[in-house]
N, CA, C and O atoms as CSV, one atom per row, in Angstrom:
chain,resi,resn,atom,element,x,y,z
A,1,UNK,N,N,-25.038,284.140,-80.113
A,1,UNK,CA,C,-26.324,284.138,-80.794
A,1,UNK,C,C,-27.030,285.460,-80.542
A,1,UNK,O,O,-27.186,285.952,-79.425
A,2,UNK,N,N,-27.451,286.000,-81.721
A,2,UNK,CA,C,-28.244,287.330,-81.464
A,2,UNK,C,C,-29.485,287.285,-81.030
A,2,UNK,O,O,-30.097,286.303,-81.452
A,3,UNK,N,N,-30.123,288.036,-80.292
A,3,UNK,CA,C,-31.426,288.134,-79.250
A,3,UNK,C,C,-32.469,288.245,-79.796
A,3,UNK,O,O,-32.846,289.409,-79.664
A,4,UNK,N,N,-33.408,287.459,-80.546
A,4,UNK,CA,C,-35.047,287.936,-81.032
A,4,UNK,C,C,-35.452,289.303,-80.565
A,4,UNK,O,O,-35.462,289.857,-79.465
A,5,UNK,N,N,-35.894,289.772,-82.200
A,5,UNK,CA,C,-37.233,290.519,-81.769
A,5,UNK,C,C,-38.216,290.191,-82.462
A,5,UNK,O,O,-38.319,289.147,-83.105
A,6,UNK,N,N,-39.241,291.321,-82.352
A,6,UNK,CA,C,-40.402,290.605,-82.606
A,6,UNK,C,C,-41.155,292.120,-83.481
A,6,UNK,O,O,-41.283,293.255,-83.021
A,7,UNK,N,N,-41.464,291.705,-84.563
A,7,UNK,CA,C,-41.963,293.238,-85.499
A,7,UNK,C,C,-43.070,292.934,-86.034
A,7,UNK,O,O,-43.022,292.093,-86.931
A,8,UNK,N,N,-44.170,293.413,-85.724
A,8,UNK,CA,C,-45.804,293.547,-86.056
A,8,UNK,C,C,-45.462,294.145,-86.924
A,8,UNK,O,O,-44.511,294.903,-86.734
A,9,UNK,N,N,-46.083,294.077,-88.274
A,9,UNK,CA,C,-46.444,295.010,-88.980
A,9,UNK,C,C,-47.918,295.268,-89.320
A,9,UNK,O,O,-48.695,294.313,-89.319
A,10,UNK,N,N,-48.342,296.493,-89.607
A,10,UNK,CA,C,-49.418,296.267,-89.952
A,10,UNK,C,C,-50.593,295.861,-89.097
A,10,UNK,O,O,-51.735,295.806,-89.552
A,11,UNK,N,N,-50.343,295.633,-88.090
A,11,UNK,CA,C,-51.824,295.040,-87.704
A,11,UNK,C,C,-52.666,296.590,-87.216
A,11,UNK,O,O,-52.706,296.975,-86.047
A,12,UNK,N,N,-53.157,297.166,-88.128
A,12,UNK,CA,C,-54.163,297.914,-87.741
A,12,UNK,C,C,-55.881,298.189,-88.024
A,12,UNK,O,O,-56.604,297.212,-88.220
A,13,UNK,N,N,-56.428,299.526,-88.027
A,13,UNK,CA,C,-57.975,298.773,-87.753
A,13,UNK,C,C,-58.532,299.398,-89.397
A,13,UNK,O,O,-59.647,299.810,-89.716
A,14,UNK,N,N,-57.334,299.275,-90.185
A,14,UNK,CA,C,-57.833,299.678,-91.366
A,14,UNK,C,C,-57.858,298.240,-92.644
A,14,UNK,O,O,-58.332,298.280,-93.779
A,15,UNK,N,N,-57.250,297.197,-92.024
A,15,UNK,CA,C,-57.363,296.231,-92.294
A,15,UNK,C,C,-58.503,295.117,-92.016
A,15,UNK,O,O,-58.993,294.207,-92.683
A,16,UNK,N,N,-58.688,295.622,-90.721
A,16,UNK,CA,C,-60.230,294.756,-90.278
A,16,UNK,C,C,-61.261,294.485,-91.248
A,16,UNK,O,O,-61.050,294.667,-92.447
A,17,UNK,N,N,-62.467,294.020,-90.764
A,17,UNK,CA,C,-63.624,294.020,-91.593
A,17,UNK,C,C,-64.116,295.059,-91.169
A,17,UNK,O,O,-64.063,295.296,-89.962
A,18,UNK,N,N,-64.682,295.888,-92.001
A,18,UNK,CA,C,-65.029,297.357,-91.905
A,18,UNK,C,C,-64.082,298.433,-92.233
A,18,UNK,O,O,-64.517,299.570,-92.415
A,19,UNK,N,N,-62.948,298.201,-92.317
A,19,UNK,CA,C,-61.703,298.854,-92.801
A,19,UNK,C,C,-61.961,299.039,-94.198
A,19,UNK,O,O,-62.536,298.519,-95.154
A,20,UNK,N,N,-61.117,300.236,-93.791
A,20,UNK,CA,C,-60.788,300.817,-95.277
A,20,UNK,C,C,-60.083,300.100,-96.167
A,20,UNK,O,O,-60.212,300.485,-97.329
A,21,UNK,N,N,-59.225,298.978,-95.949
A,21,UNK,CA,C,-58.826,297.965,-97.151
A,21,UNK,C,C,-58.333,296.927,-96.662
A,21,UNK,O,O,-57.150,296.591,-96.617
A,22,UNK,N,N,-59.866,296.047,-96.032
A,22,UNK,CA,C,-60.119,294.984,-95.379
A,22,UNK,C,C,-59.317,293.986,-96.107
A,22,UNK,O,O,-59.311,293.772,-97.319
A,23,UNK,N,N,-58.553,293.335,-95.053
A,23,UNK,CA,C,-57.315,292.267,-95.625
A,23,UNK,C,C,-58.271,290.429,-94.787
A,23,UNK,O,O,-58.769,290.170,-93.692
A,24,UNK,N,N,-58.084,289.724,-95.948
A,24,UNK,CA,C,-58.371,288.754,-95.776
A,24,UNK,C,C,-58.062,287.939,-94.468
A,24,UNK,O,O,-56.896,287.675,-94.177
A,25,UNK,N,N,-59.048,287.569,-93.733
A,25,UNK,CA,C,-58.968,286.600,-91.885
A,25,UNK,C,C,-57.613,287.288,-91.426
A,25,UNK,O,O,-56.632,286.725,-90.940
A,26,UNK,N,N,-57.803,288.741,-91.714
A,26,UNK,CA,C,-56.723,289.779,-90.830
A,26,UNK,C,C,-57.205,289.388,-89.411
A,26,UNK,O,O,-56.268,289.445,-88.614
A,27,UNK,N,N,-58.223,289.059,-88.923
A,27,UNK,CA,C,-58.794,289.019,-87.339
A,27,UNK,C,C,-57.895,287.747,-87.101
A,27,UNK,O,O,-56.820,287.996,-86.557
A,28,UNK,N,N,-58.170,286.291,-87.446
A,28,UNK,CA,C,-57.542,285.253,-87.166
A,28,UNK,C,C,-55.929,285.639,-87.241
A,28,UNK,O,O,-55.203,285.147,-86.377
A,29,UNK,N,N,-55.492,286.291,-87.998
A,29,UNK,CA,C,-54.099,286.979,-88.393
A,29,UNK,C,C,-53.490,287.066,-86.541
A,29,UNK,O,O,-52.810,286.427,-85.739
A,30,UNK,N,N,-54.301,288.324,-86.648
A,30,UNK,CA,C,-54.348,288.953,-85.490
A,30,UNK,C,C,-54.221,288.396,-83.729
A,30,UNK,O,O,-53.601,288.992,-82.849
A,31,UNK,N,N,-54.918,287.241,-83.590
A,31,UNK,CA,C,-54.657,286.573,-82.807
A,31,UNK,C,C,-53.905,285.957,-82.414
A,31,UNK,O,O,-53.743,285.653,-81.232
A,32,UNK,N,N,-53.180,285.590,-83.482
A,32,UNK,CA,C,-51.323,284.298,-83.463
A,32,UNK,C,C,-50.475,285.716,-83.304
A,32,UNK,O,O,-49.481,285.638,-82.582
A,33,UNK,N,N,-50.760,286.974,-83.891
A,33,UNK,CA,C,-49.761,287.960,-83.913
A,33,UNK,C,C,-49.879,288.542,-81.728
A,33,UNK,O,O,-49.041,289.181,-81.093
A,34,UNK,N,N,-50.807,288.143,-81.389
A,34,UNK,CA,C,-51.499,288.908,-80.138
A,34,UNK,C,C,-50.530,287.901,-79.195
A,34,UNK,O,O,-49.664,288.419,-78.489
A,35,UNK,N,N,-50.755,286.114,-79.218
A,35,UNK,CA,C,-49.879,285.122,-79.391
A,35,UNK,C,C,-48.357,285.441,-79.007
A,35,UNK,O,O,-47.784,285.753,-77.963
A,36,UNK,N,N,-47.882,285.172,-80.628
A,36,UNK,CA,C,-46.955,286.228,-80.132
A,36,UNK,C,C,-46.195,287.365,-79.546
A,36,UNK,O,O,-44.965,287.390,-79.581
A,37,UNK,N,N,-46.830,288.196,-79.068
A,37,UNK,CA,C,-46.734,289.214,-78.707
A,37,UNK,C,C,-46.528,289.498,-77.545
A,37,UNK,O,O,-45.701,290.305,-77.121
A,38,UNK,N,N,-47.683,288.491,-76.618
A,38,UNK,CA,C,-47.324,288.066,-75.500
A,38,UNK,C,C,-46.101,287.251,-74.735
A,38,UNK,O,O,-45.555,287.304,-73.633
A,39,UNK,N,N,-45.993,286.541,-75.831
A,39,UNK,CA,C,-45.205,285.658,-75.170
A,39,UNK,C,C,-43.115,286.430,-75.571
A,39,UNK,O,O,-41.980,286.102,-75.228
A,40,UNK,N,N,-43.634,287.329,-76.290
A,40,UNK,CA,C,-42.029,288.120,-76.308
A,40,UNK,C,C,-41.844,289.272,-75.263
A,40,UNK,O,O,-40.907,289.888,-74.757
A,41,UNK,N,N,-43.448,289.248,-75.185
A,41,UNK,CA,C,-43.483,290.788,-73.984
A,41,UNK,C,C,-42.651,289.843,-72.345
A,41,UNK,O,O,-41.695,290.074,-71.605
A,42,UNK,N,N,-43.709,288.767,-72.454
A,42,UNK,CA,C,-42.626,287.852,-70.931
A,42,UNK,C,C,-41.151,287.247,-70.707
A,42,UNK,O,O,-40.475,286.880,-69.746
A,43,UNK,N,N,-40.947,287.382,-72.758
A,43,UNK,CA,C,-39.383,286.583,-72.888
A,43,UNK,C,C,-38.799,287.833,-72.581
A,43,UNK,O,O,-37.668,287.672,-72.122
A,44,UNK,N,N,-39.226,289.308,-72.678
A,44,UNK,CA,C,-38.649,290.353,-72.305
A,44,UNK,C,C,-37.868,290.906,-73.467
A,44,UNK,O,O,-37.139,291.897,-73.422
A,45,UNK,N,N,-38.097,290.182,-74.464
A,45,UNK,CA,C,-37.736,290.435,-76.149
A,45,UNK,C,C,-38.363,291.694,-76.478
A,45,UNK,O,O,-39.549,291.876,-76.200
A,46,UNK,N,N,-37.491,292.796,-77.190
A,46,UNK,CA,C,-38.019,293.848,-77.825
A,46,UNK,C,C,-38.602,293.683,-78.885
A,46,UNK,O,O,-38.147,292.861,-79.680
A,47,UNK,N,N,-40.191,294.684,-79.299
A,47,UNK,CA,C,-41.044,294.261,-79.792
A,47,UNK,C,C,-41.204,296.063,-80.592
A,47,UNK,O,O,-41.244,297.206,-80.136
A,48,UNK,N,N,-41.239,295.617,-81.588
A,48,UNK,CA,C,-41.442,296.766,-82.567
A,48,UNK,C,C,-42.633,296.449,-83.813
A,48,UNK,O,O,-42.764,295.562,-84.657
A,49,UNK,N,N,-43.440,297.730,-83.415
A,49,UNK,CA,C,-44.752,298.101,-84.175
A,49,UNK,C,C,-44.460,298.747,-85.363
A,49,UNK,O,O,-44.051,299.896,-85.195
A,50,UNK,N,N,-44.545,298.349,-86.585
A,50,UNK,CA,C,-44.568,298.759,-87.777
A,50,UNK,C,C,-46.152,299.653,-88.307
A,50,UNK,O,O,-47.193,299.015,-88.148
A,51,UNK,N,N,-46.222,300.636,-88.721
A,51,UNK,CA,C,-47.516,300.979,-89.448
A,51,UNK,C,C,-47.185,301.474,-90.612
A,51,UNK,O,O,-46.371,302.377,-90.803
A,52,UNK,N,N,-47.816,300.888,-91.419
A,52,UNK,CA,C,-47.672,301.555,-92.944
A,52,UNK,C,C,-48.833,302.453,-93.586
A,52,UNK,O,O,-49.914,301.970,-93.924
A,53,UNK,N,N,-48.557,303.586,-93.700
A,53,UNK,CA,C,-49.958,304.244,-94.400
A,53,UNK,C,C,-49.833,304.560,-96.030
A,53,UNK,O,O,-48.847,304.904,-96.684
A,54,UNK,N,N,-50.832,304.380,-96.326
A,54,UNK,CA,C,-51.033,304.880,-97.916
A,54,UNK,C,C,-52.416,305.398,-98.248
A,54,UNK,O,O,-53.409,304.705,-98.025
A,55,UNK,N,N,-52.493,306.573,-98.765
A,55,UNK,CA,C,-53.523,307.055,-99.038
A,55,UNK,C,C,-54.527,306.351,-100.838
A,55,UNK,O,O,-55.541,306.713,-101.435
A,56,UNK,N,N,-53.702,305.480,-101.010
A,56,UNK,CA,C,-53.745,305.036,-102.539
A,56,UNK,C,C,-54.533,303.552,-102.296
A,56,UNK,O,O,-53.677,302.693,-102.088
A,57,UNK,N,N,-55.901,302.993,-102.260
A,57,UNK,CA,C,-56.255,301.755,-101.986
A,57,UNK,C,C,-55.903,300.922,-102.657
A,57,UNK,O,O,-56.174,299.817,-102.186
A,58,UNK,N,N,-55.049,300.881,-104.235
A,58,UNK,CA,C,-54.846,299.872,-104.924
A,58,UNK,C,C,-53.303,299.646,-104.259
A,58,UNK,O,O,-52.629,298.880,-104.948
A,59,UNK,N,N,-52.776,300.039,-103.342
A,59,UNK,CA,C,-51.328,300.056,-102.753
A,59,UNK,C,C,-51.430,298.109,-102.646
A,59,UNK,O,O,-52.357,297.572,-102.040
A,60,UNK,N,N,-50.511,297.442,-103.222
A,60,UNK,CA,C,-50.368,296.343,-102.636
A,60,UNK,C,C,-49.791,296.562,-101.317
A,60,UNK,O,O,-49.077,297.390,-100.752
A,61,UNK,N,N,-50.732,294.879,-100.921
A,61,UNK,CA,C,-50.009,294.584,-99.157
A,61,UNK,C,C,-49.155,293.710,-99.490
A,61,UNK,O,O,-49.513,292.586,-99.843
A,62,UNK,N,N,-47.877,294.077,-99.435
A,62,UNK,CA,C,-47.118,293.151,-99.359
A,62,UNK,C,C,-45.740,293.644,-99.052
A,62,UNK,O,O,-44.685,293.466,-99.661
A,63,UNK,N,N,-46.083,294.496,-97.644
A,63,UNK,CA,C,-45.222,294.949,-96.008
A,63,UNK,C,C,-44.486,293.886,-95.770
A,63,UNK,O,O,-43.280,294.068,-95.601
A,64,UNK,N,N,-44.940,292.754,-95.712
A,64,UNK,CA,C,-44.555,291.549,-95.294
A,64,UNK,C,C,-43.266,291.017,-96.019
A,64,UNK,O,O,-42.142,290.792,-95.571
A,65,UNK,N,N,-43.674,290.916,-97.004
A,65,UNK,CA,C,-42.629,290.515,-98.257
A,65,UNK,C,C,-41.351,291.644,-98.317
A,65,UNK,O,O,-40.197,291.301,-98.058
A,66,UNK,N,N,-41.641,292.743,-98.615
A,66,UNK,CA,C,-40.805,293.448,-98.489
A,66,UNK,C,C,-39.474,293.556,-97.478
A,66,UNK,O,O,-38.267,293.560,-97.716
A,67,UNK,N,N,-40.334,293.650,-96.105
A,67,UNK,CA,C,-39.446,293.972,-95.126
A,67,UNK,C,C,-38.759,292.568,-94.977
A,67,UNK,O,O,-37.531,292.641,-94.989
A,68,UNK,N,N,-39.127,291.677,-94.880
A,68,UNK,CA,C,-38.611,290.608,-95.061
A,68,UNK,C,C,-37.043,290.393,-95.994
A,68,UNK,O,O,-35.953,289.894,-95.713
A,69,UNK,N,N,-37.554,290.979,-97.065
A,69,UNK,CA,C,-36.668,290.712,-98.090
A,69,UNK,C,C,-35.108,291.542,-97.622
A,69,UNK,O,O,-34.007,290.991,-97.636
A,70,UNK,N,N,-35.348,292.817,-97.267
A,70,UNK,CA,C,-34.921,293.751,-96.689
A,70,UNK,C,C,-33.665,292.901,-95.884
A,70,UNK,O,O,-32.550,292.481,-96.191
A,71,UNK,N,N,-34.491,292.910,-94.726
A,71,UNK,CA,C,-33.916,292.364,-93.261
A,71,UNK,C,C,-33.203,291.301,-93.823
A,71,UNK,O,O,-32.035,291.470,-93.473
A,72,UNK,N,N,-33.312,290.057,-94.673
A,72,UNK,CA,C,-32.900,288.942,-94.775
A,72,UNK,C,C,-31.302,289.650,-95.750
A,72,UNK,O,O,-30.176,289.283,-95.414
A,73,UNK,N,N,-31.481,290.453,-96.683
A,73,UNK,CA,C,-30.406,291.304,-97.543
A,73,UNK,C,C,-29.419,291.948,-96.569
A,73,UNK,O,O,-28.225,292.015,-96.861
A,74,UNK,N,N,-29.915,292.439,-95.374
A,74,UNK,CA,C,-28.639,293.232,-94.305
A,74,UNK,C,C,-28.242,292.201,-93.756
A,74,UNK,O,O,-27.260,292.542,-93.096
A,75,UNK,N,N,-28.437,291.030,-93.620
A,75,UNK,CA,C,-27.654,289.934,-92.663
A,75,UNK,C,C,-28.474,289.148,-91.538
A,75,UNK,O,O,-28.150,288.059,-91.066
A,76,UNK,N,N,-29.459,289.814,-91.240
A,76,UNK,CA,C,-30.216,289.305,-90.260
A,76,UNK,C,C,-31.321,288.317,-90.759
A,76,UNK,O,O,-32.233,288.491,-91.568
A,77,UNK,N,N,-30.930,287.156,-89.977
A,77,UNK,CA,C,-31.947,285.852,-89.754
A,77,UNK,C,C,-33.466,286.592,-89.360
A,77,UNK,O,O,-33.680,287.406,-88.462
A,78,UNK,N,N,-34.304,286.090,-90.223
A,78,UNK,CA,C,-35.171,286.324,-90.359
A,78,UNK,C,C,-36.490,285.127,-89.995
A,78,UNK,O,O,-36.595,284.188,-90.784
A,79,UNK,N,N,-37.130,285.177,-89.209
A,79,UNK,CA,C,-38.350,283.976,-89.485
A,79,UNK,C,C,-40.185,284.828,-89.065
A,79,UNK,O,O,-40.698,285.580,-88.236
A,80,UNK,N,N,-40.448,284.246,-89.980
A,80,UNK,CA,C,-41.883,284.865,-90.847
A,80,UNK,C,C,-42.817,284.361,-89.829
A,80,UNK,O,O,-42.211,283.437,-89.286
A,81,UNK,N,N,-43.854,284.473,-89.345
A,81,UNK,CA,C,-44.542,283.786,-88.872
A,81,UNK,C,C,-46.178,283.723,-89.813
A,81,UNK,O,O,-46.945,284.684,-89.859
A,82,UNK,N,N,-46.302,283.072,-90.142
A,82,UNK,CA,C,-47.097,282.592,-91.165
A,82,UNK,C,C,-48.500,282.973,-91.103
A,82,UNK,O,O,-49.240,283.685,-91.782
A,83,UNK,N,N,-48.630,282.165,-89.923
A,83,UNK,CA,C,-50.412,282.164,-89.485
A,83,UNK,C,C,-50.727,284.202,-88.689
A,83,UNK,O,O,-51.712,284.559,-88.042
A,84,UNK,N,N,-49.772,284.885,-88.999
A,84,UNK,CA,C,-49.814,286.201,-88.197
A,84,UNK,C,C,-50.165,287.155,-88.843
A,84,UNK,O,O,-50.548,288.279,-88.515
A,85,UNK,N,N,-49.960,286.456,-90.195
A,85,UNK,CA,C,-49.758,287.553,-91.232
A,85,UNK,C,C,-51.137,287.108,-92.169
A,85,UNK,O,O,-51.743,286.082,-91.860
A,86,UNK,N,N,-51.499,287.779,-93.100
A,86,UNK,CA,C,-52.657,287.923,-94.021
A,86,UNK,C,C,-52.317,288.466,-95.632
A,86,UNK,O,O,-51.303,289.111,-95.900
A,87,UNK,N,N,-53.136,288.163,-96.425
A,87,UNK,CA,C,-53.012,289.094,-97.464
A,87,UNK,C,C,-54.547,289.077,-98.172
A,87,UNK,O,O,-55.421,288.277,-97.838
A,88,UNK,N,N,-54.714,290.162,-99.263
A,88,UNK,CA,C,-55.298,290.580,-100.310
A,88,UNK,C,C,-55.369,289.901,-101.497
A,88,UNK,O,O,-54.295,289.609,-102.024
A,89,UNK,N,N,-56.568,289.526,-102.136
A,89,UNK,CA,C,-56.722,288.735,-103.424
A,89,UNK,C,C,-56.012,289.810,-104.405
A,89,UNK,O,O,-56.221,290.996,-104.149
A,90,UNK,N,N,-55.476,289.598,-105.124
A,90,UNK,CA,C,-54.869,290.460,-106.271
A,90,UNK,C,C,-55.188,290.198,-107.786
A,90,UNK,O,O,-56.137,289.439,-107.587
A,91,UNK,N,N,-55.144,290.229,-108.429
A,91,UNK,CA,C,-55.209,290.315,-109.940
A,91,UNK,C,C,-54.105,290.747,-110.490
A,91,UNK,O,O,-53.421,291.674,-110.058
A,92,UNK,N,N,-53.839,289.938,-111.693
A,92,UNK,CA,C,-52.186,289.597,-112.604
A,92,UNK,C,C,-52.782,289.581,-114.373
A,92,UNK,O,O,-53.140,288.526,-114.897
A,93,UNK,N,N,-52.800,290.788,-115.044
A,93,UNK,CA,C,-53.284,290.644,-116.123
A,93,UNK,C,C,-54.760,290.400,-115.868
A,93,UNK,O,O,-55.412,291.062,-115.061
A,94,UNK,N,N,-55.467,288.964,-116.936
A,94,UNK,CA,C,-56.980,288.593,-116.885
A,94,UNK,C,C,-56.858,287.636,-115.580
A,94,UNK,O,O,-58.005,287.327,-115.260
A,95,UNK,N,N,-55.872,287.022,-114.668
A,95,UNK,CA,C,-56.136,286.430,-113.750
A,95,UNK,C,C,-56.539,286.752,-112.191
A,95,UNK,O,O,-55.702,287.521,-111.718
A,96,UNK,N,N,-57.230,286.515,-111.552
A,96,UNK,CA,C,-58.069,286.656,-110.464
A,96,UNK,C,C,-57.043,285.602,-109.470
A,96,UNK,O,O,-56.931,284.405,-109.734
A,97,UNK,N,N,-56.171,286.407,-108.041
A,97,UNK,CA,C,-56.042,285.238,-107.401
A,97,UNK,C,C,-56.608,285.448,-105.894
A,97,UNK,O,O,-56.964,286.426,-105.236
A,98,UNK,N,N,-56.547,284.537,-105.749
A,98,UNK,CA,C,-57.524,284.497,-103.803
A,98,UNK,C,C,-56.411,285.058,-103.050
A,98,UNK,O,O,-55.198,284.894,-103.177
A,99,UNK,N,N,-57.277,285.940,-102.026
A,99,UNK,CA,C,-56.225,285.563,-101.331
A,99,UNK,C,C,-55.095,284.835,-99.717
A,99,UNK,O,O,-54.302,285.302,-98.900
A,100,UNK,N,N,-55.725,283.469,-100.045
A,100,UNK,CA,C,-55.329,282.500,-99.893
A,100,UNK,C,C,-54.234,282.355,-100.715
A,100,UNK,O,O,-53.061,282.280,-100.349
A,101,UNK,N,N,-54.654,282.319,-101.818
A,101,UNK,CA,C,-53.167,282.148,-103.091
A,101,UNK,C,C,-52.225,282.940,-102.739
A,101,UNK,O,O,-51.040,282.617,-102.656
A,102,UNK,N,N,-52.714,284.095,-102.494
A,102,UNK,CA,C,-51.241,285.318,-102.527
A,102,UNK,C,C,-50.606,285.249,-101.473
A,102,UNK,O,O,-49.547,285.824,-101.222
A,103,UNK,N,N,-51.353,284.378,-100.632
A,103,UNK,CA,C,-50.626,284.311,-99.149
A,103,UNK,C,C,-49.680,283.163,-99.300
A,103,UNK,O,O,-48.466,283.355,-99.226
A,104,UNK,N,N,-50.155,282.054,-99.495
A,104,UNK,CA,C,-49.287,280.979,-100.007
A,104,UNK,C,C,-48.232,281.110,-100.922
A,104,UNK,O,O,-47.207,280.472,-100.682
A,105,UNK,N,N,-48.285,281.842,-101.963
A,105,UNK,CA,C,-47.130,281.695,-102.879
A,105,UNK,C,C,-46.236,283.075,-102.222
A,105,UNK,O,O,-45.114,282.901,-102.698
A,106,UNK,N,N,-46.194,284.010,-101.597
A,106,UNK,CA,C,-45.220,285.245,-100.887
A,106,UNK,C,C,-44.838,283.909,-99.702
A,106,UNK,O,O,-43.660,283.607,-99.510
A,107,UNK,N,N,-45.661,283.386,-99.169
A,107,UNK,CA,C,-44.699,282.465,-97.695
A,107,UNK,C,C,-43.757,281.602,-98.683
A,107,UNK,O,O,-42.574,281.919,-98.565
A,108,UNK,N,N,-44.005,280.590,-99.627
A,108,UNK,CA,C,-43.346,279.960,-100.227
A,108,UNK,C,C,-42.205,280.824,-100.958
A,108,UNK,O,O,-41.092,280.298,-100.995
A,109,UNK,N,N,-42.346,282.001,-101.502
A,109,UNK,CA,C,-41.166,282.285,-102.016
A,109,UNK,C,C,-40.253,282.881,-100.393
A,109,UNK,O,O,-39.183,282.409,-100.007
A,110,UNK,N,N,-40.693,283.503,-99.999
A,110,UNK,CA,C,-40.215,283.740,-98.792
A,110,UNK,C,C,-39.104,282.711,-97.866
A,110,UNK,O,O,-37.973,283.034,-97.504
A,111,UNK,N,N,-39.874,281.257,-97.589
A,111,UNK,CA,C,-39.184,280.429,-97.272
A,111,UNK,C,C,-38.629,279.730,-97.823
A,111,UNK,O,O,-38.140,278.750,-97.262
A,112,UNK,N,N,-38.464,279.991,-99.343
A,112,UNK,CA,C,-37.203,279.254,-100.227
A,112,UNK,C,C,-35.752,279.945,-100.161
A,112,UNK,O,O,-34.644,279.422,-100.278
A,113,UNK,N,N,-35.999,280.872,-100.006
A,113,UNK,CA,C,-34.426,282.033,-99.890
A,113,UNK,C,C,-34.272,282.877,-98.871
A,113,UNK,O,O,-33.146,283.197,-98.491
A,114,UNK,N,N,-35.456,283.370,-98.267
A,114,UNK,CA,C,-35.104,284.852,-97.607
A,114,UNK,C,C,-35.652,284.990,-95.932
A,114,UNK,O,O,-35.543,286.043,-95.303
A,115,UNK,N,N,-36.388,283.438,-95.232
A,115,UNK,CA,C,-36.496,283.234,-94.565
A,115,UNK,C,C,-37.123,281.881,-94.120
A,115,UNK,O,O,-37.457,281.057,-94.971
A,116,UNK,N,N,-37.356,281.546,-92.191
A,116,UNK,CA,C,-37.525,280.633,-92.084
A,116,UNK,C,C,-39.138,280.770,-91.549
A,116,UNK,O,O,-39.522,281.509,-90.642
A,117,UNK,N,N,-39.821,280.018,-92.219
A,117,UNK,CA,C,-41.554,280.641,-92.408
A,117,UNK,C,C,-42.050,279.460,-91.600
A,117,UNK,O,O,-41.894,278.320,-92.037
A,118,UNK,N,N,-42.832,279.763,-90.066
A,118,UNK,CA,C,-43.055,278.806,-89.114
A,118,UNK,C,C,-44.575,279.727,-88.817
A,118,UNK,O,O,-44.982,280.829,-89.185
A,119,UNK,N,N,-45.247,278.386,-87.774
A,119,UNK,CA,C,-46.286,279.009,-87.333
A,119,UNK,C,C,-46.256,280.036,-85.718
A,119,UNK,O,O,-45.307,279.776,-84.978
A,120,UNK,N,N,-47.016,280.871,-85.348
A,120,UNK,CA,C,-46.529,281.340,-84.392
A,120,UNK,C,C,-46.227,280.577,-82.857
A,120,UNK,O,O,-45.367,280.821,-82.010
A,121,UNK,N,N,-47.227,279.644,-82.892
A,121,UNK,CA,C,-46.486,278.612,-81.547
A,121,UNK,C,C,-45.719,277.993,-81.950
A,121,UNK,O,O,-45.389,277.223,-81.048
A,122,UNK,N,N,-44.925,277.731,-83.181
A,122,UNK,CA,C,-43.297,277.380,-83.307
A,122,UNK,C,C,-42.540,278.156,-82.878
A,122,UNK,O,O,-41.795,277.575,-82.088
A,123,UNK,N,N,-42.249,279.452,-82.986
A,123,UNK,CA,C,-42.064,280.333,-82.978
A,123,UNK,C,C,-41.815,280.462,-81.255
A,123,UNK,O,O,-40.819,280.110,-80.623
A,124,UNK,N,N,-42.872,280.986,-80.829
A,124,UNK,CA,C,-43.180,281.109,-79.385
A,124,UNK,C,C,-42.142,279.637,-78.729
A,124,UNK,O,O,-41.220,279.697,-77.916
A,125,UNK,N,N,-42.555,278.739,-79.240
A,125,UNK,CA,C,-41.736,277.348,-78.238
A,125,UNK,C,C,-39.962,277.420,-78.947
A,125,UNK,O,O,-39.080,276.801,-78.351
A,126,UNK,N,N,-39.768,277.883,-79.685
A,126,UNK,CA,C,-38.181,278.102,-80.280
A,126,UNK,C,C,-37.533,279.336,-79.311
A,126,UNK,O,O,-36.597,279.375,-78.512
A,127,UNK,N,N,-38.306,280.104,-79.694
A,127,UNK,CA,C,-37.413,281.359,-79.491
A,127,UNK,C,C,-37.740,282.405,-78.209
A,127,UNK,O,O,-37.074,283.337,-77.756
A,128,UNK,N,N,-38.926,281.905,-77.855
A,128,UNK,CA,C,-39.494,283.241,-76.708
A,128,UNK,C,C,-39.930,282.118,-75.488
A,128,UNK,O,O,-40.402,282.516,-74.423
């Protein structure tokens, strides 16, 4: 069996409230990711910090989705941790979605094919 790690992405202070492209209960995000974090730093699990920059504010967030998709395409088991992660209300044509919505439907497509999408104390009691 191959050894967990553990990959933040994103959690930086440009996402906050007051940030330059404040991501929706990124703070609550933040805490299950902190959560985690801890508890891989004591499993002694390697832990890798992702930062993504873009100078472009309409850049979708969706780091998450991506790398995901990625990692799950080279072979590696992948699991999402749900409550860690955040997203951005977006707009699709004349439609407006929350984002609550955008978060829900990227975990759901996510955990239909390309990974296993848990909360972070699942997570923590499984694997670390």
């Amino acid at each position: 069996m191959s050894r967990p790690a553990l990959l933040l992405i994103d959690i930086q202070n440009d996402y906050f409230p007051g940030g330059n492209w404040e991501v929706h209960e990124m703070e609550a995000a933040a805490i299950q990711a902190a959560d985690a974090l801890k508890a891989a730093r004591a499993a002694g699990a390697p832990v890798i910090h992702i930062r993504h920059e873009a100078s472009n504010p309409a850049v979708p967030f969706f780091q998450i989705d991506a790398t995901t998709r990625v990692a799950a395409d080279l072979g590696h088991h992948v699991t999402v941790l749900h409550d860690a992660c955040a997203a951005k209300a977006q707009s699709f044509g004349s439609t407006d979605v929350p984002a609550p919505m955008v978060h829900a439907a990227i975990m759901a497509a996510l955990g239909g094919t390309y990974a296993e999408v848990l909360t972070s104390h699942e997570v923590i009691s499984r694997y670390l």
